[in-house]
C-alpha positions as CSV (number, residue, x, y, z in Angstrom):
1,X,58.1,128.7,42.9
2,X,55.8,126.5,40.6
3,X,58.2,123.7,38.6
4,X,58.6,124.9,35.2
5,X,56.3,122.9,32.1
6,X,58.1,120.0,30.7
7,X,60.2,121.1,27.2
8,X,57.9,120.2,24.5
9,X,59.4,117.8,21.1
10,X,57.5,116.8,18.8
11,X,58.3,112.9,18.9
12,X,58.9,112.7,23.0
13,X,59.1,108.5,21.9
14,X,59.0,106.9,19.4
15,X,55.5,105.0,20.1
16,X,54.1,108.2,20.4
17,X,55.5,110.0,17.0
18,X,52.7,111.7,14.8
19,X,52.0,110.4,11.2
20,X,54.9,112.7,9.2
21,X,52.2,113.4,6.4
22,X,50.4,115.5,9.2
23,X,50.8,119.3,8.8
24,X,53.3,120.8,11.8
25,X,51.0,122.3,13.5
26,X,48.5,118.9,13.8
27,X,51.7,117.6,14.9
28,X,52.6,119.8,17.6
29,X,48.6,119.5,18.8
30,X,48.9,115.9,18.5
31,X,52.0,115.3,20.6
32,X,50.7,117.8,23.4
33,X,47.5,116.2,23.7
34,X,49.5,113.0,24.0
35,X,51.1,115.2,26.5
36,X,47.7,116.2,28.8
37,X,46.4,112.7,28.4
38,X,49.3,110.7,29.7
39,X,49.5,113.5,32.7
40,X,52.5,114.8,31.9
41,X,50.5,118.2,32.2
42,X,47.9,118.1,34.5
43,X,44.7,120.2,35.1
44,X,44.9,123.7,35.6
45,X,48.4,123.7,34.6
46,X,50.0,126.3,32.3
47,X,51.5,125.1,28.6
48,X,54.4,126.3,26.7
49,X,53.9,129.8,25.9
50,X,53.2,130.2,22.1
51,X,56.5,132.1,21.3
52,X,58.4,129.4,23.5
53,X,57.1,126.5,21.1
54,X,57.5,128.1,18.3
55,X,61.1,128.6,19.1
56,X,61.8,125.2,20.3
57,X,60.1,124.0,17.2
58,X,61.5,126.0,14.8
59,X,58.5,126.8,13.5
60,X,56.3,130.5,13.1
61,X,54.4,132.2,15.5
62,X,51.5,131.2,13.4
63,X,51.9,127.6,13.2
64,X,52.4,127.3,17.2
65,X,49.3,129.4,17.4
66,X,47.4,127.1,15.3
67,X,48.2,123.9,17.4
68,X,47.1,125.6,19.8
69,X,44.0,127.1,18.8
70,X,43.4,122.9,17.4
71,X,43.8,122.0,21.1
72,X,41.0,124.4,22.3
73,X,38.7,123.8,19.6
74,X,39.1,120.0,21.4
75,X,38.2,121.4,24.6
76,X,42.2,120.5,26.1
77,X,42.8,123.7,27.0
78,X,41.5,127.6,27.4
79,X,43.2,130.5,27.1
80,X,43.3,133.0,30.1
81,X,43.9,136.5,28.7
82,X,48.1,138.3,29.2
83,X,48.2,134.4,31.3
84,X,48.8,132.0,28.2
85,X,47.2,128.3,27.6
86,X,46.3,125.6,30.6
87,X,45.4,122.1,30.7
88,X,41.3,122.4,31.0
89,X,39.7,120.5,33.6
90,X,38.5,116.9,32.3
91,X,34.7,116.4,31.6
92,X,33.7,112.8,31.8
93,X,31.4,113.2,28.6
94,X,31.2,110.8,25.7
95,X,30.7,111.6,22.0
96,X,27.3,109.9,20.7
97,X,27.6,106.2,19.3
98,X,28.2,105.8,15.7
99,X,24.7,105.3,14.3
100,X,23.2,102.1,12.6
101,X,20.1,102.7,10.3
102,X,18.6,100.3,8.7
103,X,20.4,98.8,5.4
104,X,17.0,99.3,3.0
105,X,15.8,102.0,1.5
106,X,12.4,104.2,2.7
107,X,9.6,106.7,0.5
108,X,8.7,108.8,3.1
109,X,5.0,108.8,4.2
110,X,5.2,110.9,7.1
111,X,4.3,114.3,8.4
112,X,6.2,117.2,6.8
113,X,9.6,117.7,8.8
114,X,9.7,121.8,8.1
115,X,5.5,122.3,9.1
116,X,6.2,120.3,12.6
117,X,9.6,122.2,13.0
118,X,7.5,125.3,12.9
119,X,5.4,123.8,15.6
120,X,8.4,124.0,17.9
121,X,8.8,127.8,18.2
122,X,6.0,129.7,19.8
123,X,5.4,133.3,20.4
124,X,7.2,134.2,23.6
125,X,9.3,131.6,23.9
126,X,12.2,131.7,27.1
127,X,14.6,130.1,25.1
128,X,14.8,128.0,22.0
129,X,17.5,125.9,20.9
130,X,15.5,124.7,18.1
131,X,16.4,127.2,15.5
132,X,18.0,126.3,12.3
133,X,19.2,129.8,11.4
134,X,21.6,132.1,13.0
135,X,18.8,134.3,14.7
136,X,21.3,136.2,17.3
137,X,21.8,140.0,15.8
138,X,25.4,140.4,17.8
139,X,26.6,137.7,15.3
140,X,26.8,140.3,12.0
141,X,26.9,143.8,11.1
142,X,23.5,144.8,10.6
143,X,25.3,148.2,9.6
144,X,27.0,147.2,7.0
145,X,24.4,145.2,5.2
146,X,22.2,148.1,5.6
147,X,25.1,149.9,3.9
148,X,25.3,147.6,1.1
149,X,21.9,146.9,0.6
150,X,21.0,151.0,0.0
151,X,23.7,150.8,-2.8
152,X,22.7,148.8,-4.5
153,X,19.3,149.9,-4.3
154,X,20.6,153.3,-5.8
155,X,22.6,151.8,-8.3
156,X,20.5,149.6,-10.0
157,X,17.1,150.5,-9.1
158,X,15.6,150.1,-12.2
159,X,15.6,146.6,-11.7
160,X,13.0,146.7,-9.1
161,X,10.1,147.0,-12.0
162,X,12.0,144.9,-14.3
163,X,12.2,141.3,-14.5
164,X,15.6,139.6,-14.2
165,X,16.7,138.2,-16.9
166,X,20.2,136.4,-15.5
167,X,18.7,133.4,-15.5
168,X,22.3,131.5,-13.7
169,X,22.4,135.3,-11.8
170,X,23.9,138.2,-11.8
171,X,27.9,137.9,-12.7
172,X,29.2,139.8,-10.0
173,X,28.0,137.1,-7.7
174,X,28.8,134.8,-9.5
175,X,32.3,136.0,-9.7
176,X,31.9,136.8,-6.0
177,X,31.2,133.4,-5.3
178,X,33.8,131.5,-7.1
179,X,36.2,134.0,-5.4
180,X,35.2,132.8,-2.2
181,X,35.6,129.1,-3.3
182,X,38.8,129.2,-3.3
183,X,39.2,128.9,0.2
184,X,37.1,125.7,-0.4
185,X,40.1,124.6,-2.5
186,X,38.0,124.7,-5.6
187,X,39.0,126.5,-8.3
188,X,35.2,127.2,-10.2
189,X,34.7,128.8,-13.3
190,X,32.1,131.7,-12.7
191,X,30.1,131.0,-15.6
192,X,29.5,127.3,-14.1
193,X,27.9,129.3,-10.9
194,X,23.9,129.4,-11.1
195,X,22.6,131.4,-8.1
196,X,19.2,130.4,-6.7
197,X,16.9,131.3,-3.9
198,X,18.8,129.7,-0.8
199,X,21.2,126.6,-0.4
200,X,18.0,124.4,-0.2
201,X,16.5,125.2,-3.4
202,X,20.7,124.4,-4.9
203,X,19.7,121.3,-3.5
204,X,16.5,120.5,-4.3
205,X,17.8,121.4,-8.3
206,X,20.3,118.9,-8.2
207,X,17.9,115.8,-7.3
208,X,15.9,117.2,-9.7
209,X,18.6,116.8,-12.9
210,X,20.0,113.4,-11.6
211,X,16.9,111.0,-10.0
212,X,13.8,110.2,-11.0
213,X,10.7,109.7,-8.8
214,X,11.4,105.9,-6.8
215,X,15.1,106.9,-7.4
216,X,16.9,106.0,-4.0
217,X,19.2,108.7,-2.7
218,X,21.8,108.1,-0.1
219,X,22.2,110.5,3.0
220,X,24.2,110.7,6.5
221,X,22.1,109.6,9.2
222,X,21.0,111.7,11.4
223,X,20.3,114.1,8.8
224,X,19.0,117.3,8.4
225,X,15.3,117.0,8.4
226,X,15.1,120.1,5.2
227,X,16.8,116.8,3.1
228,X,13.8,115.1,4.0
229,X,11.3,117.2,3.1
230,X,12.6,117.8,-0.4
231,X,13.0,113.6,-0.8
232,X,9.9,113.5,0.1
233,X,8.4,116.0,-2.0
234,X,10.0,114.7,-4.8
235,X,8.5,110.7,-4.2
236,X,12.4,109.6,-4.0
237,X,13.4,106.9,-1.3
238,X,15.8,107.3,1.1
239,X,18.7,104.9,2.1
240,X,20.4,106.6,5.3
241,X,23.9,105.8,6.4
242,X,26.0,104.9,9.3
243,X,27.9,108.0,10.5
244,X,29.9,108.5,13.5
245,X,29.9,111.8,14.9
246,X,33.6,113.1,14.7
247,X,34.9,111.6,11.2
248,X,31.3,111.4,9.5
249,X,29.9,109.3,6.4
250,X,31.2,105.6,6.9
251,X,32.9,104.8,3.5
252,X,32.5,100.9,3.8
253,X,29.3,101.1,5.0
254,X,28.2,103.5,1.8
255,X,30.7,100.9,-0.5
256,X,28.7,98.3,0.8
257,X,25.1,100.5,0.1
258,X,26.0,100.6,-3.5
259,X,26.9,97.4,-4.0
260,X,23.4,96.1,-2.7
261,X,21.2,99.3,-3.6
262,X,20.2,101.4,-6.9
263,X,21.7,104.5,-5.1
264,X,21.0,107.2,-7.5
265,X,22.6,110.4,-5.7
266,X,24.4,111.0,-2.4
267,X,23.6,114.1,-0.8
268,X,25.7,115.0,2.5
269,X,27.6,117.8,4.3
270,X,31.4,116.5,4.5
271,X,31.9,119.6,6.9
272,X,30.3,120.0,9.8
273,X,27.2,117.8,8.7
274,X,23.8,119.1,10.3
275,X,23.4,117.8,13.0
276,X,26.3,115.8,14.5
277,X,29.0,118.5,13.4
278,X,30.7,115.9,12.1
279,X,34.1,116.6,10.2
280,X,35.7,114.0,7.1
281,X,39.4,114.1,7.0
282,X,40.4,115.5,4.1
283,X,41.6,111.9,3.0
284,X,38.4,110.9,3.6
285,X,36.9,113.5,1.9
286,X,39.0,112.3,-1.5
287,X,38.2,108.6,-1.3
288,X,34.6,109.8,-0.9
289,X,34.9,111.6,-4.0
290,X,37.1,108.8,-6.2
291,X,34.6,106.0,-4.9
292,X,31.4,108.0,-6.2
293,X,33.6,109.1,-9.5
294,X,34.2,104.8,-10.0
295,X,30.0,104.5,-9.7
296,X,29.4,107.0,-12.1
297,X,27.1,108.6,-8.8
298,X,26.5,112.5,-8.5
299,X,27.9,113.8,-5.2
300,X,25.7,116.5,-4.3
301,X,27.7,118.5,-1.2
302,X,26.5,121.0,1.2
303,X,28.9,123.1,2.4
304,X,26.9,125.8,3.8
305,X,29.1,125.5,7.4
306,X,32.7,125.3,5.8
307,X,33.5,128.9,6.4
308,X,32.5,128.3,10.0
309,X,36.3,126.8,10.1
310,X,37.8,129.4,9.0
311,X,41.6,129.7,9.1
312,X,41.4,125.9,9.3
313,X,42.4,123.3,6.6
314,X,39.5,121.0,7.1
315,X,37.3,123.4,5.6
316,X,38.3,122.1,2.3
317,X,35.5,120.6,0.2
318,X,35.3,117.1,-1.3
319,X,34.8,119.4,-4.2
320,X,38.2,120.3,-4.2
321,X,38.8,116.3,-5.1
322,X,36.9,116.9,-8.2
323,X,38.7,115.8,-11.6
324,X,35.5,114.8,-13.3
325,X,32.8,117.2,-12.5
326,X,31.2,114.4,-10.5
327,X,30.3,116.7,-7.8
328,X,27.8,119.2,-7.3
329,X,28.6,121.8,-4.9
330,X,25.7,123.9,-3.1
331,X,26.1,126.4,-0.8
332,X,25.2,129.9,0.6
333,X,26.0,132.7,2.8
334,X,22.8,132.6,5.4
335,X,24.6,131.2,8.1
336,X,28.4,133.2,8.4
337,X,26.9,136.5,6.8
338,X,23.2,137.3,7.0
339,X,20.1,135.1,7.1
340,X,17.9,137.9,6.1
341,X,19.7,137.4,2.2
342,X,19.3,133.8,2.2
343,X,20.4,133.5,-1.6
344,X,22.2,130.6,-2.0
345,X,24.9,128.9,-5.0
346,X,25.3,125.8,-7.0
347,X,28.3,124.7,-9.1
348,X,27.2,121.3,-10.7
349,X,29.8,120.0,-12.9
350,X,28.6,118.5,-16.1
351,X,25.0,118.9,-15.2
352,X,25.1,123.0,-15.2
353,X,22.6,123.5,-18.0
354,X,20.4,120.9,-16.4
355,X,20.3,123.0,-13.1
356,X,19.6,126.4,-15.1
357,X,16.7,125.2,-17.0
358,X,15.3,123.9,-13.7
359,X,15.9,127.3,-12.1
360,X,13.7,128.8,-15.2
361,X,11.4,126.3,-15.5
362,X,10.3,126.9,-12.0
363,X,10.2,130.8,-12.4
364,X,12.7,131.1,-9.2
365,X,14.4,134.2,-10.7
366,X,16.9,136.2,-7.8
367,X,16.4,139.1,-6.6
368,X,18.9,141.8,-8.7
369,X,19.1,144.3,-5.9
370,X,19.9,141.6,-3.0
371,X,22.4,139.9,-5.6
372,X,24.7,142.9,-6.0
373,X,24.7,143.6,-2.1
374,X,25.7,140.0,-1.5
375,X,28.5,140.7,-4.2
376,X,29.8,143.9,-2.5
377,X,29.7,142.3,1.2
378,X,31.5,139.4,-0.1
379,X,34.2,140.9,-1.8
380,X,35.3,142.8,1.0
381,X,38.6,142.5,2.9
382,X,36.9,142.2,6.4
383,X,35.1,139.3,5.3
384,X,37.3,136.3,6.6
385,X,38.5,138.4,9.9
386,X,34.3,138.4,10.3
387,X,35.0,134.4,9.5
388,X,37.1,133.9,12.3
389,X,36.2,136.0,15.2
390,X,32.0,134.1,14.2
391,X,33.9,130.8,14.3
392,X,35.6,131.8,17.7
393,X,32.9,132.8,19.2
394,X,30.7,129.8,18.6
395,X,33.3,127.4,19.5
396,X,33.3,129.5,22.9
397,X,29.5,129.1,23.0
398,X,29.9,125.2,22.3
399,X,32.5,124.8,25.0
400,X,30.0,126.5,27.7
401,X,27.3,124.2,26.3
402,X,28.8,121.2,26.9
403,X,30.4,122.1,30.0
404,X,26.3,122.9,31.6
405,X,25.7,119.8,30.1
406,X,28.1,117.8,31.3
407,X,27.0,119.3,35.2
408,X,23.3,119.1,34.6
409,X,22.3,116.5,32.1
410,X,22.0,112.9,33.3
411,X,24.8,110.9,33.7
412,X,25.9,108.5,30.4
413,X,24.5,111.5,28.3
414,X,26.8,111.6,24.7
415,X,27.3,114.9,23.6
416,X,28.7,115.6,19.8
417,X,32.4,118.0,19.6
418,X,32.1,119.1,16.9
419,X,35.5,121.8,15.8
420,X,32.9,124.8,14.8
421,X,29.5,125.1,14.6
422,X,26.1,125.9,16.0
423,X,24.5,122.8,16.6
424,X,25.2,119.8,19.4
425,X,23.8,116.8,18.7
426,X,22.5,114.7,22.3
427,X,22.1,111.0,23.0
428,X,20.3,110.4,26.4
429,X,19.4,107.5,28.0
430,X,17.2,105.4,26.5
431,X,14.4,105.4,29.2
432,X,14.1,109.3,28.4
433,X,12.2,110.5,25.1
434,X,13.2,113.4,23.6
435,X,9.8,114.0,22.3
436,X,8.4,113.6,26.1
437,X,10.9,115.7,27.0
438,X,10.5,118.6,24.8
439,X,6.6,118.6,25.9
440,X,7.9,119.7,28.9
441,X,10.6,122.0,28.4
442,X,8.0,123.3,26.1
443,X,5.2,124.3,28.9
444,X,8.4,126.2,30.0
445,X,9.4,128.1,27.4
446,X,11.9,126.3,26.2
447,X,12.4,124.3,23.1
448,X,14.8,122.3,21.0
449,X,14.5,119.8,18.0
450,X,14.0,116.2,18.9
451,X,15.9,113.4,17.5
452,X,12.8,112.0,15.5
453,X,13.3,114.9,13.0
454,X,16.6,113.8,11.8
455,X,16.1,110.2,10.4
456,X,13.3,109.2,7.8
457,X,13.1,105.8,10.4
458,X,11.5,105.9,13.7
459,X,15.2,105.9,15.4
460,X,17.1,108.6,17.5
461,X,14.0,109.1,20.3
462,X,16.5,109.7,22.9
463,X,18.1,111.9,21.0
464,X,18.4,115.9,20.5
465,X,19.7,118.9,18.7
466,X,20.5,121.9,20.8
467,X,21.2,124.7,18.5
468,X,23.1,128.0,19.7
469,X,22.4,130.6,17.0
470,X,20.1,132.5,19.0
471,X,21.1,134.6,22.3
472,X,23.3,133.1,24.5
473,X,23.3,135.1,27.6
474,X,22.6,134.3,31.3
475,X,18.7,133.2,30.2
476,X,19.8,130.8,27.6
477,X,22.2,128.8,29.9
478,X,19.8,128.8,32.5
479,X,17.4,127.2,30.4
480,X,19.9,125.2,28.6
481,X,20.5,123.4,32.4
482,X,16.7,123.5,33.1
483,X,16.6,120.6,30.1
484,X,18.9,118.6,32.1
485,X,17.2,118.4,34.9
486,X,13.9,117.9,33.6
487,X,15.8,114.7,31.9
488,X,17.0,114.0,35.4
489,X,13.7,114.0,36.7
490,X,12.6,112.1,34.0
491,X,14.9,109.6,34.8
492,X,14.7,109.4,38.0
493,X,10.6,109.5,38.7
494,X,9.9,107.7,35.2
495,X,6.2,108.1,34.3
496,X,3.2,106.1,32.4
497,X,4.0,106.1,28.6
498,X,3.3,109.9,26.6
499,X,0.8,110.6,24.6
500,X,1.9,109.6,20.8
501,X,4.5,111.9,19.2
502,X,4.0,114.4,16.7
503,X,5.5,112.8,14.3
504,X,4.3,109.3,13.2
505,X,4.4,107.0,10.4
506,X,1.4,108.2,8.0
């Protein structure tokens, strides 16, 4: 008979005690981690059952089932089904380093970001990692927005030959919306909501009411190349910032930014930040928000992944800090409930009215029929069980990335873990272009978004995004290990220099 798992406390010694401020179930994670990585549990071995910890904690089923749902999202452990929770067998695989752009300020000059990420998805494709929107049907009820979009249609279709004149939107959404924040930990107003065309255009309003042209705006880097575009079509610099790839935006290193630079704005994505996946601690999150508050500099968050964590407390937004209405809150629903009804939100603080006569100004009126079936799929009680079984189900698609990665990529490749998520951000060796590598993965079928795409510098070329929104069946993984060993070859038989890259300094 196997020996029986070690009886779990929460403070085995005191060396090894979790911070008390932690919430019981981080605490419980914490201290069996601690557990796994001192080899007190060892690979393949089977963990306290769920009801066992609970009862030697004193603690609900729930919370045991949290710490250990916090240990799989770390890759620690798997669940086997009517078996319980084992130790996971270690891959040697090393989150990316913590970036260093340069410490000045850039106006773009170079070749739209969005018109060469088109270029990257061809007719026929095998596989494409490349995709920035959830493209993978299985992922939401088609049914049920069908459903709600033919009601809608009924009920008010005498909007369809009639302009809308909700100029913020229509007030169920907007009611809708601020409903939904509060799992954000916000508590908005509904008539502060202004409803626009997609989570980018809530963006784009926002630089609009705070910078001017040559205004510099601060941003995580690597960043999501749709920021980029919209700096750049608005002549506005950018002044990227050191982030590492679990905890995010580097507070001394933006301190230290806007002590030496006119920052203007700082637009980033506190939770899971496009592309890294990158998390703030909630603490973080709050100092972010008091330092900004002390400058008298808008905030403008993204928090178009935070339902991806659903269930989880780190899906609070710096928002949720907010005592001055210093931050301006964007978001939409494209990526957890449809991307065919891309509508998006903006709460922004003291300069509502700013962002409204923007919105008019630039004739982007919603669509009324598409606004009330967003408001009825919302406000429906199956909406945050259809949160957490799409946030299980691409953590299990991340875990299965990085494992074929780890087995196929090049040894001393960096891989981003992020807790939820679609997106894995790579950093290869630095003999190995990403650009020369997509080339050809691409005379294969297969595509993903190079590193260059991410940073408004010429950094990150042995870098990648591999996104997971699409299919992920037998094809995908296939081609998923197919990049790897390209990047071996690569490696291994290195070549004359490429041809020049797509994208180049104008």
């Amino acid at each position: 008979m196997p020996a029986p798992p070690p009886t779990l406390t929460l403070c085995p010694v005191p060396s090894a005690s979790p911070a008390p401020a932690l919430p019981l179930y981080l605490q419980i994670a914490q201290t069996l981690a601690q557990l796994i990585h001192s080899g007190t549990f060892k690979a393949g071995q089977r963990l306290p059952s769920v009801r066992e910890t609970a009862l030697t904690q004193g603690v609900s089923i729930s919370t045991a089932m949290q710490a250990f749902r916090q240990l799989e999202e770390q890759g620690l452990v798997q669940a086997r089904p009517k078996a319980g929770y084992f130790v996971r067998r270690a891959q040697r695989i090393a989150q990316p380093s913590l970036s260093a752009p340069p410490q000045r300020s850039f106006l773009l000059e170079r070749q739209s970001r969005s018109e060469a990420f088109a270029l990257l998805h061809q007719p026929g494709d095998r596989a494409s990692f490349g995709g920035f929107t959830p493209q993978s049907s299985d992922l939401f009820d088609d049914e049920r927005l069908r459903v709600a979009v033919g009601r809608a249609s009924r009920v008010h279709r005498r909007s369809l030959t009639e302009y809308n004149k909700a100029d913020a939107g229509r007030p169920t959404l907007r009611a809708a919306v601020a409903q939904r924040a509060l799992h954000l930990g916000c508590a908005l107003d509904a008539s502060d909501v202004v409803i626009t065309a997609s989570c980018t255009q809530a963006v784009s309003l926002c630089l609009r009411a705070v910078t001017q042209p040559g205004d510099v705006v601060a941003l995580e880097s690597p960043t999501f190349f749709g920021y980029l575009d919209l700096i750049e079509s608005l002549g506005l610099r950018v002044l990227e910032i050191p982030t590492h790839p679990a905890t995010g935006l580097s507070l001394p290193a933006l301190e230290l930014a806007l002590d030496t630079q006119p920052v203007k704005a700082v637009l980033a994505a506190p939770t899971l930040s496009n592309p890294l996946g990158s998390v703030m601690p909630l603490s973080a999150k709050q100092r972010l928000v008091q330092l900004l508050a002390r400058r008298q500099v808008p905030l403008i968050e993204d928090v178009v992944f935070n339902d991806l964590l659903a269930g989880d407390e780190r899906r609070k937004a710096a928002k949720a800090y907010d005592t001055e209405g210093n931050v301006m809150i964007c978001g939409s629903f494209a990526k957890t409930l449809t991307p065919g009804i891309r509508l998006g939100w903006v709460a922004a603080g003291r300069w509502r009215d700013a962002i409204a006569t923007h919105k008019r100004l630039q004739g982007a009126a919603t669509n009324v029929v598409l606004e009330e079936a967003l408001a009825d799929l919302l406000t429906q009680g199956s909406y945050e069980a259809h949160l957490r079984r799409l946030s299980a189900d691409m953590r299990q698609r991340r875990n299965e990335a990085r494992h074929l990665i780890a087995h196929h990529f090049p040894p001393g490749t960096r891989v981003s873990n992020p807790p939820s998520g679609d997106t894995l951000w790579l950093e290869l060796h630095p003999a190995i272009g990403s650009m020369d590598l997509f080339r050809r993965c691409a005379s294969e079928g297969i595509t993903f978004g190079p590193g260059e795409l991410f940073t408004a510098t010429d950094r990150y070329r042995n870098c990648l995004r591999l996104n997971f929104s699409g299919p992920w069946n037998a094809v995908t993984m296939q081609a998923l290990a197919r990049i790897g060993e390209i990047a071996r070859q690569m490696l291994e038989r290195p070549t004359a220099s490429p041809t020049p890259p797509v994208l180049r300094r104008a």
